[in-house]
C-alpha positions in Angstrom: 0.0 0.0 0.0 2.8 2.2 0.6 4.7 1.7 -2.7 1.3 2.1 -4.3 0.7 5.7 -2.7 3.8 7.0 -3.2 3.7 5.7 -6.8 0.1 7.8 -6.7 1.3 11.3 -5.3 5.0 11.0 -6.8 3.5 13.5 -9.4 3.0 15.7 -6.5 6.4 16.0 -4.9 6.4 19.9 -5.0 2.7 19.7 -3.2 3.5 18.7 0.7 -0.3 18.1 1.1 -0.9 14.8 -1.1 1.9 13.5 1.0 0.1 14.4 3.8 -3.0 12.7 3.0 -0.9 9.7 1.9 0.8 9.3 5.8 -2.6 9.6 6.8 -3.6 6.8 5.5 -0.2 4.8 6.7 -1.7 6.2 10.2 -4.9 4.6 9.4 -3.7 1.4 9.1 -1.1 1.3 11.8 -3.4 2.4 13.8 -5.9 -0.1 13.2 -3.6 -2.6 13.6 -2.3 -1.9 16.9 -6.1 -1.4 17.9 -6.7 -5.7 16.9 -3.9 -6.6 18.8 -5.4 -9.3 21.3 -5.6 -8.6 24.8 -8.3 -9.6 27.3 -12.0 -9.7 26.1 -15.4 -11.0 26.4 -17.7 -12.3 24.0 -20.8 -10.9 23.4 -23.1 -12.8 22.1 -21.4 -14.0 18.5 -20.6 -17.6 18.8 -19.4 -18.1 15.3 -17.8 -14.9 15.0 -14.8 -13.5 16.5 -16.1 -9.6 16.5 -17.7 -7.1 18.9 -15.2 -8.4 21.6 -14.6 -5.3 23.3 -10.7 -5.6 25.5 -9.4 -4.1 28.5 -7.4 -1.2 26.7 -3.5 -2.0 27.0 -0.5 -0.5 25.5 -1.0 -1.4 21.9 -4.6 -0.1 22.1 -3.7 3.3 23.5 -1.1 3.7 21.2 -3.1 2.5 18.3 -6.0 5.2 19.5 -3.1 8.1 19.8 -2.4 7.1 16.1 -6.0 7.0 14.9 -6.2 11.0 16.7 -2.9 11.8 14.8 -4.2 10.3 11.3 -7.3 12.6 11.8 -5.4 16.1 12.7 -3.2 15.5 9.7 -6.7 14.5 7.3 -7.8 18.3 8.8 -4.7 19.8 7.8 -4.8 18.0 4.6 -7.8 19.5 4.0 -6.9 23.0 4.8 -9.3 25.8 4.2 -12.1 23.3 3.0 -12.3 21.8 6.7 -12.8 24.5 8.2 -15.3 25.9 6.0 -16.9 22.8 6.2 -17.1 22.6 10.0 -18.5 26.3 9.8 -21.1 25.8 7.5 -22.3 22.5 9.5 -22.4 24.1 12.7 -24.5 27.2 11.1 -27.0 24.7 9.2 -30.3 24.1 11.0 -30.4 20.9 8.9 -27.5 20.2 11.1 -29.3 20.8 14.4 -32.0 19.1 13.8 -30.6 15.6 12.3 -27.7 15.8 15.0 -30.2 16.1 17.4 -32.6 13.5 16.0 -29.7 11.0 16.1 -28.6 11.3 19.6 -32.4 11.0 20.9 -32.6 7.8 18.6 -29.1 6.4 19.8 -29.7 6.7 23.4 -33.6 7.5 24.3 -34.0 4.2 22.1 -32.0 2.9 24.4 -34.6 3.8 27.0 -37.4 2.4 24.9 -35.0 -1.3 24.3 -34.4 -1.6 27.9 -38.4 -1.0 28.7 -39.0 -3.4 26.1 -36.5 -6.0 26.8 -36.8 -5.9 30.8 -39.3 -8.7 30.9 -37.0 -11.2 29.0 -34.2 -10.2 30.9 -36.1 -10.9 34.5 -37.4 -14.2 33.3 -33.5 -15.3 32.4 -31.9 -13.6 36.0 -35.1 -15.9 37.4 -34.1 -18.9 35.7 -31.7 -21.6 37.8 -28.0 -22.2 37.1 -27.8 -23.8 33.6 -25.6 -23.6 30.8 -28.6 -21.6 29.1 -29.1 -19.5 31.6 -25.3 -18.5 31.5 -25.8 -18.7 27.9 -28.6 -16.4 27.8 -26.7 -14.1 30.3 -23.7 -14.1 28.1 -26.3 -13.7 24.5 -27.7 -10.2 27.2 -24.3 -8.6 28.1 -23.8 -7.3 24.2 -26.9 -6.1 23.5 -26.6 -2.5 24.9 -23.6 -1.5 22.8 -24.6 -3.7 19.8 -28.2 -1.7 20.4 -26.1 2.1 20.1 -24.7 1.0 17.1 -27.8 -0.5 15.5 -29.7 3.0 15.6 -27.3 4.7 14.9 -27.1 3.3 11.4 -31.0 2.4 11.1 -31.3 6.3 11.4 -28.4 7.2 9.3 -29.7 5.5 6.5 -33.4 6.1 7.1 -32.6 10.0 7.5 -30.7 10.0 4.0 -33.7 8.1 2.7 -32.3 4.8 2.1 -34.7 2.8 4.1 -33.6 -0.3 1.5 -29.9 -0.4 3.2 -31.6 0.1 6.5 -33.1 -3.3 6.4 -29.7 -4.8 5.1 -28.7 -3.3 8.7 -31.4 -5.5 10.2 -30.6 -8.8 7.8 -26.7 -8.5 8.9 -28.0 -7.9 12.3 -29.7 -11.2 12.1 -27.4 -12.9 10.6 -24.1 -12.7 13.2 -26.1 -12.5 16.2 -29.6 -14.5 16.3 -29.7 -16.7 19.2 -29.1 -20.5 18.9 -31.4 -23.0 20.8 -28.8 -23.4 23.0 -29.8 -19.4 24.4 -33.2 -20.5 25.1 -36.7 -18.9 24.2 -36.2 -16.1 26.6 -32.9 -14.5 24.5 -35.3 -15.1 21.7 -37.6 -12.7 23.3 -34.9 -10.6 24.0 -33.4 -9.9 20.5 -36.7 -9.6 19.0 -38.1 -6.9 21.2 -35.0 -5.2 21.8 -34.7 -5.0 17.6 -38.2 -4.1 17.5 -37.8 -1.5 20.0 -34.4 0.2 18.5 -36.4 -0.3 14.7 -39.4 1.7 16.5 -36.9 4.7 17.7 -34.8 5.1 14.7 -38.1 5.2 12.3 -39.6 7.8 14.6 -36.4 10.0 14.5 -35.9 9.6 11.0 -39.1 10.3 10.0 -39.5 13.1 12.7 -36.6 14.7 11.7 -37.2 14.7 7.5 -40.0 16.0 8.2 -38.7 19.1 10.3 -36.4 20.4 7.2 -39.0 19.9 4.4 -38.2 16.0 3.1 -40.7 13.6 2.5 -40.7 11.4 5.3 -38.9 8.6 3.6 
């Protein structure tokens, strides 16, 4: 990759900022791969997948997040005036306000809405006796909060651009790396289908809500 981007900008060598955006991208990927270095995690809920396994941060994920902050200040410089004038025209766009807003009441009031939804599964499973579903089901529970954020967050995205055809591949990839086995038991069942149910509800509502507050049709 590196041979390949300076094979890219070498037509720029006069220009410092193509370099720039080229040791950005080196940052990038440095960065992302001191970020995956293994360290001590916790599954959460994916038995056939190794992902959404957040670690206790060490050094190599410190470091890797210090590289990711340094990859983004040199993109801004990179950028130059554009950024800025960017980042001023966002902050002065109602449009902004009221889809920034939208998204954070859908990320975490949905989460509100999940956890009232989901709080009678998750009683019946802390009710149940010691049993390898119970700590199954317990185990299938301790993901869905964070896996929930993320799950509005790009239901709304894509419902708020108008897109509501990606926003159900959200749902089918959803499905596909984290639907509960047998071995979870009805009750985590219950759990994923109203806590998806719930986050759906909240990320419709705010998309729609919020379209309709700037003039778009509602999807």
């Amino acid at each position: 990759m590196l041979l390949y981007g300076g094979y890219a900008v070498s037509p720029y060598m006069d220009q410092p900022r193509p370099w720039g955006a080229l040791c950005a991208a080196v940052l990038v990927a440095l960065g992302a791969i001191l970020w995956q270095r293994p360290g001590e995690s916790q599954s959460l809920g994916f038995p056939a997948l190794g992902l959404w396994r957040p670690r206790t941060p060490g050094a190599p994920t410190r470091i890797g997040a210090v590289v990711f902050g340094s990859a983004l200040l040199l993109s801004a410089w990179t950028a130059g005036d554009r950024t800025a004038s960017l980042a001023v025209g966002l902050l002065d766009s109602n449009r902004t306000a009221v889809f920034g807003s939208a998204l954070l009441i859908a990320v975490f009031g949905g989460g509100i809405l999940a956890q009232a939804a989901t709080r009678p599964a998750r009683r019946e499973i802390e009710a149940l006796e010691e049993s390898p579903e119970r700590a199954a089901a317990i185990e299938f529970m301790s993901g869905g909060p964070m896996i929930g954020r993320l799950e509005r967050g790009l239901l709304y995205a894509f419902l708020a651009a108008g897109q509501p055809e990606a926003a159900a591949l959200v749902l089918a990839a959803k499905s596909l790396a984290r639907v509960p086995s047998t071995e979870h038991g009805k009750h985590a069942s219950e759990y994923f289908l109203l806590g998806t149910l719930a986050s759906v509800i909240a990320a419709l509502a705010m998309g729609m809500a919020a379209r309709s507050a700037v003039g778009l049709p509602v999807l």
